[in-house]
TITOR-76032 format. One record per residue (C-alpha): x negated, y negated, z. Coordinates in Angstrom, 3 decimals, m for minus. Last residue first. Example, Ala and Ser with C-alpha at 12.3 -4.5 7.8 and 13.67 -1.06 7.14 Angstrom:
X->m13.670	Y->1.060	Z->7.140
X->m12.300	Y->4.500	Z->7.800
***
This chain:
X->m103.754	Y->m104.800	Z->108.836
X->m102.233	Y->m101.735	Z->110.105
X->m102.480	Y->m99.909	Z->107.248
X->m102.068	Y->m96.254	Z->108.320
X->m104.014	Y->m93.058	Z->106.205
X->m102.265	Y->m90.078	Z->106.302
X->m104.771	Y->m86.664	Z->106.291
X->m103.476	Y->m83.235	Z->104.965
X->m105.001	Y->m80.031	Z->105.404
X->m104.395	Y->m76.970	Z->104.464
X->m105.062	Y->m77.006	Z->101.088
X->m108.370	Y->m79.136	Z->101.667
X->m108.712	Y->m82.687	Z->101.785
X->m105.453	Y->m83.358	Z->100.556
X->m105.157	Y->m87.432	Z->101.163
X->m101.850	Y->m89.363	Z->101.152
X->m101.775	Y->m93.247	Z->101.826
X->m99.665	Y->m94.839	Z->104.073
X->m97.501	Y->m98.063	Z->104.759
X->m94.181	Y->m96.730	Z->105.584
X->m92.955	Y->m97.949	Z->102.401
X->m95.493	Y->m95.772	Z->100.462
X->m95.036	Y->m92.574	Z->102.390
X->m91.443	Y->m92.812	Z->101.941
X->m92.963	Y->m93.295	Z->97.502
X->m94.175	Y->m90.392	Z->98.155
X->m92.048	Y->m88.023	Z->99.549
X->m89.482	Y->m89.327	Z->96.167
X->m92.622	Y->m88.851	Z->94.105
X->m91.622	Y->m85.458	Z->92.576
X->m88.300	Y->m86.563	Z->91.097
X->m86.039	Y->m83.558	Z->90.025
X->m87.269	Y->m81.623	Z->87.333
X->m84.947	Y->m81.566	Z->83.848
X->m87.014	Y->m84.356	Z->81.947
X->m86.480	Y->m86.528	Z->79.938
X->m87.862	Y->m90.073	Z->81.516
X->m85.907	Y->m92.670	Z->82.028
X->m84.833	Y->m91.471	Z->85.711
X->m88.603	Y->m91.188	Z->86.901
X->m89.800	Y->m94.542	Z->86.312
X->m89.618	Y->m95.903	Z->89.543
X->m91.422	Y->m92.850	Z->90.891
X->m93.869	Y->m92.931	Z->88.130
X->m94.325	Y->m96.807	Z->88.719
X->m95.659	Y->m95.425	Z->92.436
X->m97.445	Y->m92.783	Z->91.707
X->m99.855	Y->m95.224	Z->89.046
X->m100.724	Y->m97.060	Z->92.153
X->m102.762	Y->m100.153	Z->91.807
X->m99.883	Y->m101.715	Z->93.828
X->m97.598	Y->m103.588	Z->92.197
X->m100.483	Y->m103.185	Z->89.119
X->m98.640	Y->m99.972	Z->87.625
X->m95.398	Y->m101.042	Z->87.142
X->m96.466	Y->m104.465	Z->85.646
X->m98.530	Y->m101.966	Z->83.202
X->m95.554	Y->m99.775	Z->82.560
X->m93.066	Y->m102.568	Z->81.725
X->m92.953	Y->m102.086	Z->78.159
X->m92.840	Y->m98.687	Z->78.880
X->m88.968	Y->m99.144	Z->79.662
X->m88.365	Y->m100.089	Z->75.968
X->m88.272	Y->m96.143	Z->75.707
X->m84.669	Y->m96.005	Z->77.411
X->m82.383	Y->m95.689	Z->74.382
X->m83.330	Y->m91.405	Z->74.592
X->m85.163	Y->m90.179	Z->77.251
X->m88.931	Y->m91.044	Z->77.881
X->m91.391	Y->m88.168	Z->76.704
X->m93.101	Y->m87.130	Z->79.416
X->m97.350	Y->m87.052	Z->78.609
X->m98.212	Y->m89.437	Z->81.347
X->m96.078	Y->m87.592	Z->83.655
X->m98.435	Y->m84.513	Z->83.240
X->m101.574	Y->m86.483	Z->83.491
X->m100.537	Y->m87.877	Z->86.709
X->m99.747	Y->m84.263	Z->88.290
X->m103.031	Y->m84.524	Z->90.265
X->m102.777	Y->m81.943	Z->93.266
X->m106.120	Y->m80.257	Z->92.641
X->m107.410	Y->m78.613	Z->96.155
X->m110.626	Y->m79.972	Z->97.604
X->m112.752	Y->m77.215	Z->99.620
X->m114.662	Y->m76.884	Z->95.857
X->m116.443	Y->m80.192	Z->96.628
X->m115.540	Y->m83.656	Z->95.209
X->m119.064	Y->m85.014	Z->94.190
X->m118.331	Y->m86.384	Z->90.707
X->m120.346	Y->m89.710	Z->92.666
X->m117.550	Y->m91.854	Z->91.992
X->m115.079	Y->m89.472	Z->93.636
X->m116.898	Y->m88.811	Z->96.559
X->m117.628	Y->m92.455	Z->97.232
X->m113.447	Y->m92.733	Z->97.159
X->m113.074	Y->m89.948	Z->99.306
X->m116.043	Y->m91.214	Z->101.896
X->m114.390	Y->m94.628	Z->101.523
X->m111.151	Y->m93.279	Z->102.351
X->m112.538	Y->m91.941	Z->105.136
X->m114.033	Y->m95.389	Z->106.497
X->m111.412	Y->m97.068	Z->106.087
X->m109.026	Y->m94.511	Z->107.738
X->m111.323	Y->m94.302	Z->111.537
X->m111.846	Y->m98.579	Z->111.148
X->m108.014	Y->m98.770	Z->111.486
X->m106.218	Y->m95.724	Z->111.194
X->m106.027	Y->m92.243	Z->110.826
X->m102.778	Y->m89.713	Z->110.853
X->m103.836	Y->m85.523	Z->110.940
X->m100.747	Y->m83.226	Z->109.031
X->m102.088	Y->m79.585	Z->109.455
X->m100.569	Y->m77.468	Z->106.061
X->m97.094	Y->m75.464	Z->106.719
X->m96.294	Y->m76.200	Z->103.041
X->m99.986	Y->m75.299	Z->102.432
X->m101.009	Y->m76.613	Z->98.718
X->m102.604	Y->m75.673	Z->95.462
X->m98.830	Y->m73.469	Z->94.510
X->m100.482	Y->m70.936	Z->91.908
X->m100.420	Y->m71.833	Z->87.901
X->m97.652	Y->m71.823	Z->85.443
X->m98.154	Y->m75.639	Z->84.788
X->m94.753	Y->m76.967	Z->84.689
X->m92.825	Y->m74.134	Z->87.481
X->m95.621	Y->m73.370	Z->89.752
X->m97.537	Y->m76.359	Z->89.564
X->m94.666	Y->m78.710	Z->89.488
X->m93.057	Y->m76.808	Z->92.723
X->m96.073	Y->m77.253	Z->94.824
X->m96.597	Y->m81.100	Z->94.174
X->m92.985	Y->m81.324	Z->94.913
X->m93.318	Y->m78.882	Z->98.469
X->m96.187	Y->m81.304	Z->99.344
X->m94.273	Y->m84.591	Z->98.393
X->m91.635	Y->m83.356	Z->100.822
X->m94.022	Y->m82.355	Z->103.097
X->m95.487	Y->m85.602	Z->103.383
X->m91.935	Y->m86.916	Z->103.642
X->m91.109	Y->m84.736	Z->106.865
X->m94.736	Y->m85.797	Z->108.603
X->m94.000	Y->m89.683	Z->107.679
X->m90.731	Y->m89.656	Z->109.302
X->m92.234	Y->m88.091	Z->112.412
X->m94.939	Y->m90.451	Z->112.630
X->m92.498	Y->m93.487	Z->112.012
X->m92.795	Y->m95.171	Z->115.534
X->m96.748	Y->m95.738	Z->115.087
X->m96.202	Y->m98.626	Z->112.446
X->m97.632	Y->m98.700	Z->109.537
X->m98.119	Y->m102.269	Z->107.091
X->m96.580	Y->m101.893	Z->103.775
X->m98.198	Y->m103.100	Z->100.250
X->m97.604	Y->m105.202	Z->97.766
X->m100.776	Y->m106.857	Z->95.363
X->m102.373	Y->m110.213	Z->95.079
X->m101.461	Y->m110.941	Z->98.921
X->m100.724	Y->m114.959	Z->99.315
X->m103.170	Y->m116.777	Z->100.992
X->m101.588	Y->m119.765	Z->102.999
X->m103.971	Y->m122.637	Z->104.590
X->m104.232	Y->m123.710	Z->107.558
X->m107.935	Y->m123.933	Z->107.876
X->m108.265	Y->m120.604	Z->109.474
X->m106.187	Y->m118.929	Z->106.732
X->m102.076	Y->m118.303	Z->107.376
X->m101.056	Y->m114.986	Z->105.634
X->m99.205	Y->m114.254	Z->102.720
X->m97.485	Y->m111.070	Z->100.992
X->m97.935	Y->m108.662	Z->104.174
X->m94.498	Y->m109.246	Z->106.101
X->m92.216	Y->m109.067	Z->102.966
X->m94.063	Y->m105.998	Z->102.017
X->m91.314	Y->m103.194	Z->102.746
X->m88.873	Y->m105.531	Z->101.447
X->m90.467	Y->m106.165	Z->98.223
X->m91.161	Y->m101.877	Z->97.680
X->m86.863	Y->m101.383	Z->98.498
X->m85.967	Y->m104.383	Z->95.989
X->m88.457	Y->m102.241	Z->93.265
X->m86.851	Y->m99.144	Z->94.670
X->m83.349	Y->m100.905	Z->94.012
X->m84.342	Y->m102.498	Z->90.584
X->m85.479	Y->m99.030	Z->89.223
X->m82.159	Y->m97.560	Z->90.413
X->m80.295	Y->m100.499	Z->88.216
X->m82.162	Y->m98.654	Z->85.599
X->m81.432	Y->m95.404	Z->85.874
X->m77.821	Y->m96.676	Z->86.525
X->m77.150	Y->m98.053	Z->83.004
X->m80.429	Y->m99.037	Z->80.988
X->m79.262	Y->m102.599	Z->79.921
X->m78.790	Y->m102.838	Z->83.984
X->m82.628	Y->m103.157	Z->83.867
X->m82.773	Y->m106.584	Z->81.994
X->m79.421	Y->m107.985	Z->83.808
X->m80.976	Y->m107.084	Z->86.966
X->m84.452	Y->m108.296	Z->86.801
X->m83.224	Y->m111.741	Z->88.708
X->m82.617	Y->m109.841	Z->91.754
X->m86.442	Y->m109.687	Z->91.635
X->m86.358	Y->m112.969	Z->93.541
X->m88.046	Y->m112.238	Z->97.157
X->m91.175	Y->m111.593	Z->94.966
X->m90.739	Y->m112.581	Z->91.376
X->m94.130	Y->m113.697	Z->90.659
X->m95.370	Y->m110.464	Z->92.068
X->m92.921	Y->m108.519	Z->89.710
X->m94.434	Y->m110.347	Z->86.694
X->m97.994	Y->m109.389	Z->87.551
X->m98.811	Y->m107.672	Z->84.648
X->m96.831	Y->m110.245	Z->82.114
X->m94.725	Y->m107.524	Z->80.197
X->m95.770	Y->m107.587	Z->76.145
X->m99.091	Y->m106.318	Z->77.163
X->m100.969	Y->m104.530	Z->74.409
X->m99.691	Y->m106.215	Z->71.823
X->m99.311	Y->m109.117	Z->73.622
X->m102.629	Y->m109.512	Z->74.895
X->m102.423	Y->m111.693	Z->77.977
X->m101.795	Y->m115.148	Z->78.460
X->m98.137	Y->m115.085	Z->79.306
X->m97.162	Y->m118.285	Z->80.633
X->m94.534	Y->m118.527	Z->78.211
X->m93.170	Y->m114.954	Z->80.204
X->m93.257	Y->m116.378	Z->83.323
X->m91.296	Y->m119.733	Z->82.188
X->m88.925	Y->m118.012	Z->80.220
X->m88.138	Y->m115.507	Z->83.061
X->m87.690	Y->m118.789	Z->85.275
X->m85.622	Y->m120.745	Z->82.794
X->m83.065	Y->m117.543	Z->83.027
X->m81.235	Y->m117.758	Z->79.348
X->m84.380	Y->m117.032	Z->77.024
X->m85.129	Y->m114.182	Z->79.335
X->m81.624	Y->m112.446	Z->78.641
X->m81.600	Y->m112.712	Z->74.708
X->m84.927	Y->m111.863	Z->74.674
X->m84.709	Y->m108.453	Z->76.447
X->m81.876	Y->m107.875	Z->73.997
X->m84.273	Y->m108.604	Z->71.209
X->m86.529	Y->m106.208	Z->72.078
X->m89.984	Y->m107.405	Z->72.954
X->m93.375	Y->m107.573	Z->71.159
X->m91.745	Y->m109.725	Z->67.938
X->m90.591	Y->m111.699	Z->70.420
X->m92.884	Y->m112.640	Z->72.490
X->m94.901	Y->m115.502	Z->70.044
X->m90.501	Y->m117.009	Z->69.702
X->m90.680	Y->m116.391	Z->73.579
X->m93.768	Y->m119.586	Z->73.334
X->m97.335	Y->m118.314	Z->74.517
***
């Protein structure tokens, strides 16, 4: 692709920046995916890890909403910096395709306050968006697995899930499709551009909702703040039944 092929996809102030950084030109030229479905290369922010500072003039087109976006994308890099390569057996470097946080043991009591933060957010958008009863236990038992104990849970979860076999015990938290409808705020729609890059930092659509959050217009405070301190701390969230809620550690 050439940025003169980009253009017509982008806005013209996006341009105007990415034409003058030989590296954002480069990444973007590069760009072999559908354009009309993908202006933003999907795995621009993994090309720009340790170097995202170079995002700024983009996002501070969006005022502080989006220089907050930079931050927690700064915040997710730094969390990472000691997963995104490894040393192979024959010397080699493999370099992680996506981010993601290794746990440590030391932030159990961190963890247990931002689970509940996400819990009392999941609550509130039930009761207040969807006019239906809170699915959670704000006082709900908070169990931590890891190693081969996690893996193989979330593989019952995920098996669970593919098989349509979920069972009634499991309480619906899923607020995705409710963000997916919000209406971005005025002057910051171009942000969508980016929702696919977002998305792939992690596979984790929770996680470009967080960043997202301030462009979008809404009056409710940002659900995802519990879970993106989850996130950094290197675990994943499960609600196997309302009062119960299991943390799954990477520790490798």
């Amino acid at each position: 692709m050439t940025i003169e092929e980009c253009r017509q996809y982008l806005p013209d102030k996006w341009v105007q920046i990415i034409e003058q950084d030989e590296v954002l030109l480069e990444l973007f030229e590069e760009h072999e995916y559908d354009l009309e479905r993908e202006a933003v290369p999907p795995f621009l922010f993994q090309d720009l890890r340790g170097d995202l500072e170079r995002l700024r003039p983009v996002l501070a087109l969006y005022g502080k909403p989006g220089l907050d976006m930079l931050s927690g994308l700064m915040e997710i890099d730094e969390a990472s910096r000691d997963t995104a390569e490894r040393q192979l057996p024959d010397g080699e470097t493999a370099y992680a395709m996506y981010f993601f946080a290794r746990f440590s043991g030391e932030n159990r009591q961190a963890a247990i306050d931002a689970a509940r933060t996400y819990i009392r957010a999941i609550n509130r958008i039930f009761v207040e968006e969807f006019d239906e009863d809170a699915p959670l236990d704000e006082d709900a038992r908070i169990e931590f697995l890891t190693g081969q104990e996690g893996r193989k849970f979330e593989e019952k979860v995920r098996q669970a899930w593919v098989n349509g076999d979920i069972g009634d015990d499991v309480p619906d938290t899923d607020i995705g499709d409710w963000c997916l409808e919000l209406p971005y705020r005025e002057g910051y729609e171009d942000i969508k551009l980016m929702s696919e890059a977002l998305y792939h930092i992690s596979c984790d659509y929770s996680l470009s909702y967080y960043l997202q959050w301030p462009m979008f217009k809404t009056g409710q405070e940002n659900p995802f703040r519990g879970y993106f301190a989850l996130w950094k701390m290197g675990l994943n969230i499960h609600f196997p039944r309302r009062d119960h809620v299991v943390l799954v550690g990477k520790t490798e």
